[in-house]
C-alpha positions in Angstrom: -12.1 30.2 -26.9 -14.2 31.3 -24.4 -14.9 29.3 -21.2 -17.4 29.3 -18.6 -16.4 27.5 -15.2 -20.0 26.8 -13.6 -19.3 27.4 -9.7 -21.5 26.4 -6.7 -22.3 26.0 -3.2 -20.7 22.5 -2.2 -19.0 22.1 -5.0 -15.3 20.1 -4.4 -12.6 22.8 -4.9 -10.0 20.4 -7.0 -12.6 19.6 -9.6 -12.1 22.9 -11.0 -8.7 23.6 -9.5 -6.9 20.5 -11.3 -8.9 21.1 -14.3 -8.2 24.9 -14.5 -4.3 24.9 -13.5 -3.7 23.0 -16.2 -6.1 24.8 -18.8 -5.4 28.0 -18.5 -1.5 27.4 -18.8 -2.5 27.7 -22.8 -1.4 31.2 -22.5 2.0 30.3 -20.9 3.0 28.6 -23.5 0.7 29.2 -26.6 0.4 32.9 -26.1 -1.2 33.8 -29.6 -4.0 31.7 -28.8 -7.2 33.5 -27.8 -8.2 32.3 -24.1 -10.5 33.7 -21.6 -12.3 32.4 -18.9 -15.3 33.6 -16.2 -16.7 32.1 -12.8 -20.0 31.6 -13.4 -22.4 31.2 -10.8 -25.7 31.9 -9.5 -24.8 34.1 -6.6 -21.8 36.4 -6.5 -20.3 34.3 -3.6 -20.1 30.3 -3.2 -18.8 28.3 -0.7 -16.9 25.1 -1.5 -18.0 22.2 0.8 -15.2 22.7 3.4 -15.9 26.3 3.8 -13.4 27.9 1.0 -15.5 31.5 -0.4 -14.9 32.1 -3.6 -16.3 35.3 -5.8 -18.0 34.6 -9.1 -17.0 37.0 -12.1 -20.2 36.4 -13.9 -23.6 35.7 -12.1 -26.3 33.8 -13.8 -24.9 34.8 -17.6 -26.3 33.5 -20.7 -23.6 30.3 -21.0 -24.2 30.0 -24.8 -22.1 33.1 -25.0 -19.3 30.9 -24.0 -17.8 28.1 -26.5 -17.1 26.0 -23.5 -18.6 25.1 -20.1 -17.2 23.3 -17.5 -18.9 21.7 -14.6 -17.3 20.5 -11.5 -18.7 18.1 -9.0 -19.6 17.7 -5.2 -21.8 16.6 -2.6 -24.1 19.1 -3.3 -24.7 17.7 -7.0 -27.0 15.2 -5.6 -29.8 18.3 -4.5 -28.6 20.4 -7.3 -29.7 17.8 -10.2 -33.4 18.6 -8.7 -33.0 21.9 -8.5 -35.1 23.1 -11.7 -33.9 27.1 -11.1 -30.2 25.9 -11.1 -30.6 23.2 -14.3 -32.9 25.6 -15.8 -29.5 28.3 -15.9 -27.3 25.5 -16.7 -29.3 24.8 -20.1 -28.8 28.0 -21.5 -25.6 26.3 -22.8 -27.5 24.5 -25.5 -24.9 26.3 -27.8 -21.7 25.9 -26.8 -19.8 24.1 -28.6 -17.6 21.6 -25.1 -19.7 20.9 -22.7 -17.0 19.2 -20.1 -17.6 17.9 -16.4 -15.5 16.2 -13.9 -16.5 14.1 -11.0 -20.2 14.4 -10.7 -21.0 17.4 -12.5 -21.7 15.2 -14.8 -24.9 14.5 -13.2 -26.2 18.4 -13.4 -25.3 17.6 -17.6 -27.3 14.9 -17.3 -30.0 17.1 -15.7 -29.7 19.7 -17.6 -30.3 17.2 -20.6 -26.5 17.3 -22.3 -25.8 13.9 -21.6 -29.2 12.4 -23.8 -28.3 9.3 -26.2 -24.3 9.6 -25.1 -22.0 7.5 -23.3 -20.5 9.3 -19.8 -18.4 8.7 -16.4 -18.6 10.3 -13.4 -17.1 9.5 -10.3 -17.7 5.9 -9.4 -19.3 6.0 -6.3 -21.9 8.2 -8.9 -22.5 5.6 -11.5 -25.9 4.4 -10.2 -26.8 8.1 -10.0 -25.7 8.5 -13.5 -27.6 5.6 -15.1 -31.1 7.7 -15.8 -29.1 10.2 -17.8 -27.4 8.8 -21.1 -26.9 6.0 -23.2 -24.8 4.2 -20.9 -22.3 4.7 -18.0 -18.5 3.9 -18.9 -15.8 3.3 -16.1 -13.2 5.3 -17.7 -10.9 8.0 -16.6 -12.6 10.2 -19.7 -15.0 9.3 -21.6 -15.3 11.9 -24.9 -18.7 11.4 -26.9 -18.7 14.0 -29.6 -18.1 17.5 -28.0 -19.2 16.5 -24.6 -16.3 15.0 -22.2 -16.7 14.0 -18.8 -14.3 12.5 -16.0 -13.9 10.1 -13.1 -13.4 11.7 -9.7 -11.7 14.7 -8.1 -7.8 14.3 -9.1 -9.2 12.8 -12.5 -9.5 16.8 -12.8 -6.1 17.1 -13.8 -5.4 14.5 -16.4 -9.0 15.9 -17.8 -7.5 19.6 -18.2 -4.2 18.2 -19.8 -6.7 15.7 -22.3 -8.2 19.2 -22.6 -5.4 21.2 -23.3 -4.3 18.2 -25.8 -7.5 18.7 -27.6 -7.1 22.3 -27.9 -3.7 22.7 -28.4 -1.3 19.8 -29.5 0.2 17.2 -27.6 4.0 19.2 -27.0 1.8 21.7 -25.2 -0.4 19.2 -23.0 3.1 17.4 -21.8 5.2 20.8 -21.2 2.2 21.9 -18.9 2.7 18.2 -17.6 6.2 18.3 -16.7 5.4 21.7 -15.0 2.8 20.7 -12.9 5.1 17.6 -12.3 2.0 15.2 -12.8 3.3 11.7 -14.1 0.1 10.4 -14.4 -1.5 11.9 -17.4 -0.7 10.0 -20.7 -0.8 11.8 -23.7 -2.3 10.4 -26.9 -3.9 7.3 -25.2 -7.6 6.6 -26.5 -7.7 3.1 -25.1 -8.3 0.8 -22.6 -9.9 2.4 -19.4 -8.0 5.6 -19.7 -9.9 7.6 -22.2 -12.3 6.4 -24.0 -13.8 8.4 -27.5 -17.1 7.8 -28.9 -18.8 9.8 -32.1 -22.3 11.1 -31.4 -24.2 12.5 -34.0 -25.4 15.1 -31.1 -22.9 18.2 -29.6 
């Protein structure tokens, strides 16, 4: 499994934080399991939208050599989702097989096209924004539509990377990385209600 974690300027540093602590754990405890993972950006350098610099490891790459891409949100989604250079980049994952965002990355999936003819959240003060973008807007925690999740807003990044590390892994794994993040919150296994929420697409 091979992830790119798409990185901007503005972005909001716990949508990837929450989402990586907990999914890159795999290797703690499922060592045998092949995991790897780039910052992917467009610059070498981006700034988070308090001021926090961090480097990429990959600039501009091709992101359907990755099997996963993950997008996190942030102010700055709102100009990026215009931004034809940076959605142009961004659709080069065609191929992978997850395409995952939390908060409102989801709206640069939706610009970048991912999110046609699917059901997807974002963060709720987003939903409007979200509306021209896919099938229809659900207010859930995650919504999962075929191989293409997406998440509420910012903390939702952590019960996304332990649905994540569920679906990748098996739920003993997702619940010791649970206990050692000590997060209550995330409940394993649930597909109703307005916790997660799974859908089958006929499109990735």
């Amino acid at each position: 499994m091979k992830m790119a974690l798409v990185i901007f300027d503005g972005m909001t540093v716990l949508d990837l934080i929450g989402w990586y602590d907990a999914v890159t754990q795999i290797k703690r405890f499922q060592p045998s399991l092949a995991l790897s993972w780039d910052l992917c950006a467009m610059t070498d350098e981006v700034k988070d939208d308090r001021g926090l610099i961090m480097r990429s490891h990959q600039v501009r790459p091709d992101l359907s050599d990755y099997d996963l891409v993950f997008v996190p949100g942030g102010g700055a989604t709102r100009q990026l989702k215009d931004d034809s250079d940076f959605i142009s980049w961004l659709q080069t994952a065609e191929e992978a097989a997850y395409k995952i965002s939390v908060c409102t990355g989801a709206l640069l999936l939706g610009a970048a096209g991912f999110l046609s003819g699917k059901r997807a959240t974002t963060n709720p003060s987003a939903y409007k924004l979200l509306v021209p973008y896919c099938e229809e807007v659900v207010h859930a925690r995650i919504v999962r539509d075929g191989m293409t999740i997406t998440a509420g807003g910012v903390a939702a990044s952590i019960d996304l990377g332990l649905y994540v590390v569920e679906m990748l892994t098996d739920r003993d794994t997702a619940e010791q990385i649970q206990r050692s993040m000590d997060y209550p919150y995330y409940v394993s296994g649930q597909t109703d209600g307005d916790y997660v929420i799974n859908f089958q697409s006929d499109r990735n």
